[in-house]
N, C-alpha and C positions, 0 to 999 in steps of 0.2 A: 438535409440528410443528417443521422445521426451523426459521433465518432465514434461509438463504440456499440456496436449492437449483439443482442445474445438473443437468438433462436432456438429456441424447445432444446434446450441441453439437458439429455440426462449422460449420468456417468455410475459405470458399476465394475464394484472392486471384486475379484476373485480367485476365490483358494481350491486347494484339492477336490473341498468335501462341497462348498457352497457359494454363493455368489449373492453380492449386498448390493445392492442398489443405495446410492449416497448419494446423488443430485436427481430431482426429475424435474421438468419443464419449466428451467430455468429464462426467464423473460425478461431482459430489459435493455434498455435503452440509457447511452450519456450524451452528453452535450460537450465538444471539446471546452476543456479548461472548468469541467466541474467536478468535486469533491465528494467521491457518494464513499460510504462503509459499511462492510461486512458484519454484522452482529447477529451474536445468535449461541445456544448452548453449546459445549462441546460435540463433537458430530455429528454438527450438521452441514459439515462440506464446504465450508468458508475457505480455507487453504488449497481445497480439492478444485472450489470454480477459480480462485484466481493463480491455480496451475495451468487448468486450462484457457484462462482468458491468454497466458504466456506461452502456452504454445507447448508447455513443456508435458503436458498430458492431452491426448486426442477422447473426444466426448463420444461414448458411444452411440450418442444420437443428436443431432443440430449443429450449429454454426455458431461461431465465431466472428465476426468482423469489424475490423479499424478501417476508417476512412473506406468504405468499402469492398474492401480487399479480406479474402477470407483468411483467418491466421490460423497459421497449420503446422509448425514450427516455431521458436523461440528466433529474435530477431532483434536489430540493432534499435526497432522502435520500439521495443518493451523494454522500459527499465524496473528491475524487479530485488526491492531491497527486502532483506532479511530480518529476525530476529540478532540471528548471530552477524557479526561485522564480515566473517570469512577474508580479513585479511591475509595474505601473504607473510608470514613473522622474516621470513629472509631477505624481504624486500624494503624499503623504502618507504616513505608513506609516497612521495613523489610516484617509485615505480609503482604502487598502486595501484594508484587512482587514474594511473594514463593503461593500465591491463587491460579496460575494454575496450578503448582505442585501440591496443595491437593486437586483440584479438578481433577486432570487426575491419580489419585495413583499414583503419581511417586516421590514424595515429600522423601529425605532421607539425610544423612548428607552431601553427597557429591554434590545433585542437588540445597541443602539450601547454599552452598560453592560457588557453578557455578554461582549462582544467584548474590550472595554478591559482586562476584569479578567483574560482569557485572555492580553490581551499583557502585564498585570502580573505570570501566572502564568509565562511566559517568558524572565522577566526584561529584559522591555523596554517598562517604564512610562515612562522620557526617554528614550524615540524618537516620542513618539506625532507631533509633528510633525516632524520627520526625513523626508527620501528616499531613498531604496533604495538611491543611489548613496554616502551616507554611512554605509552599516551594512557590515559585514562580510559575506560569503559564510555564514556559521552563522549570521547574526543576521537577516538576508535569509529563512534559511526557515524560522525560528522566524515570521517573523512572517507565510510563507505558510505556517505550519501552522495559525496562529489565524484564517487567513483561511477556512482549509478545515474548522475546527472552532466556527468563528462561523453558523453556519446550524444548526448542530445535527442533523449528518447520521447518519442510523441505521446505516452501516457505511462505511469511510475507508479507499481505497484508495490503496496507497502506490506508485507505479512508480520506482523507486529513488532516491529523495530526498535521499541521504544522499554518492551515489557521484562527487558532485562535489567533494568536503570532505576536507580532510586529517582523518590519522585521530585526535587527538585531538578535533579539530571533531567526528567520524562519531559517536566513545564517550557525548559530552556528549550529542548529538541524541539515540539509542536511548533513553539515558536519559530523557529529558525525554519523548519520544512515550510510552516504555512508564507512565511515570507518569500520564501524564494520561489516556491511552487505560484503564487499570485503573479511576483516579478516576471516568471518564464510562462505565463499562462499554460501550466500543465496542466494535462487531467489527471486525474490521480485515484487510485482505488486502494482504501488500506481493511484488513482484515485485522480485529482488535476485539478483545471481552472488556475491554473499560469503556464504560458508560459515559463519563466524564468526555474521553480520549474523543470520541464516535461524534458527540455533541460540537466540541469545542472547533473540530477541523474541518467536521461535513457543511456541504450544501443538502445531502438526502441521508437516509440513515435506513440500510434494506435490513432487515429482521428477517434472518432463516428460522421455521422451524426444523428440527431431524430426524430422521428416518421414515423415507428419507427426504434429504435436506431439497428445501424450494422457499421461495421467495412468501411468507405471510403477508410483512405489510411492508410498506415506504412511507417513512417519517419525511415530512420537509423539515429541516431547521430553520426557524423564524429569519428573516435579513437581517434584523436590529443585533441578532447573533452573529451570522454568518460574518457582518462586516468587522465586527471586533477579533482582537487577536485571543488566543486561546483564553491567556490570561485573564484578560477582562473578561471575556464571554461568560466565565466560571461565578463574573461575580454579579451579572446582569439576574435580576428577579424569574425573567422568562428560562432562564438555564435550569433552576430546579426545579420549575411543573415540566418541562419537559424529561427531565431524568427522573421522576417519577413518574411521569405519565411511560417513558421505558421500560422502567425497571417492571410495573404491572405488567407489560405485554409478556415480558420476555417472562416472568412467571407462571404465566397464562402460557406461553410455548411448551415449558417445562412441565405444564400438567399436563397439557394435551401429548405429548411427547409421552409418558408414563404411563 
């Protein structure tokens, strides 16, 4: 059985005068602990389907399902990190990063321990009492990545987390989620317009086209990639026919889309 399966999902937005259709017969299938991403023009519903994979939008047609349990609400098994860090400025980074502990009851000595050693893992063990306005922009969502991986959520969804960050800030973070994401066998779903970003982190790589937005094609990324960290991947021969052979489709979208 899969982990994560999606069912003819369309989803459509609507105002006074009119109603948009932005996803139709969305299809696919994950394998717990695998890396797929979101790519695709501006929209075409990238952010739209991995609201509703969270629960936090209902699709006005199909299903949803984790471990086959249909997801109908947002829940302590979605962890779903952001663009923006959404720290707390009046808090701690400590009481931060243990907020979704006390917001799901699960908060106790041992999850406020699991947490700490995650911001250890981050390398930000002197910050724990620190505020968000003293950390840096990279240091900022390190420490909301531990916030989103302190709950211990069965699949982490990423909506471009990285694309606020200069780019050697961007290289260090990859690094640091693909490491730990491998360590905790997560499955992981990030929505991103770098090319680069899509390549270096995925096992699959799904290309929306928009209007409205559905699933065109699924890239595999070569293994001789997949196993290398971001880093290196960027620098392996197979990393640029595939970001070219991308960058065509997603061209190819953009005229068909006009």
């Amino acid at each position: 059985m899969s982990f994560l399966t999606i069912q003819n999902v369309y989803h459509c937005f609507f105002t006074e005068k009119e109603a948009s259709l932005t996803l139709a017969n969305i299809e696919l299938e994950m394998q717990e602990g695998e890396f797929i991403s979101f790519l695709g023009p501006s929209g075409c519903g990238k952010t739209t389907l991995l609201s509703i994979i969270a629960g936090l939008l209902q699709p006005l047609e199909g299903r949803v399902e984790i471990e086959g349990e249909a997801v109908t609400e947002p829940s302590s098994a979605i962890g779903y990190m952001l663009q923006q860090d959404y720290l707390f400025p009046w808090k701690t980074i400590e009481e931060n990063i243990v907020t979704g502990l006390r917001i799901t009851g699960t908060y106790s000595r041992e999850t406020r321990q699991y947490a700490l050693k995650l911001l250890e893992q981050v390398g930000l063990a002197d910050s724990v009492q620190l505020y968000p306005r003293q950390l840096s922009g990279g240091m900022r969502q390190r420490a909301a990545l531990v916030r989103t991986l302190a709950t211990n959520p069965k699949i982490l969804l990423l909506d471009e987390p990285f694309s606020a960050l200069d780019y050697q800030t961007k290289i260090k973070l990859e690094e640091l989620v693909c490491s730990l994401l491998k360590e905790f066998h997560k499955t992981s779903i990030l929505v991103t317009h770098d090319i680069e970003e899509a390549i270096a982190m995925s096992d699959r790589i799904f290309l929306l086209r928009a209007k409205p937005g559905h699933i065109a094609k699924v890239i595999a990324v070569p293994e001789e990639i997949r196993n290398m960290s971001p880093i290196q991947a960027r620098q392996h021969p197979a990393f640029t026919k595939l970001f070219q052979l991308i960058w065509k489709e997603l061209e190819s979208l953009e005229v068909q889309k006009s």
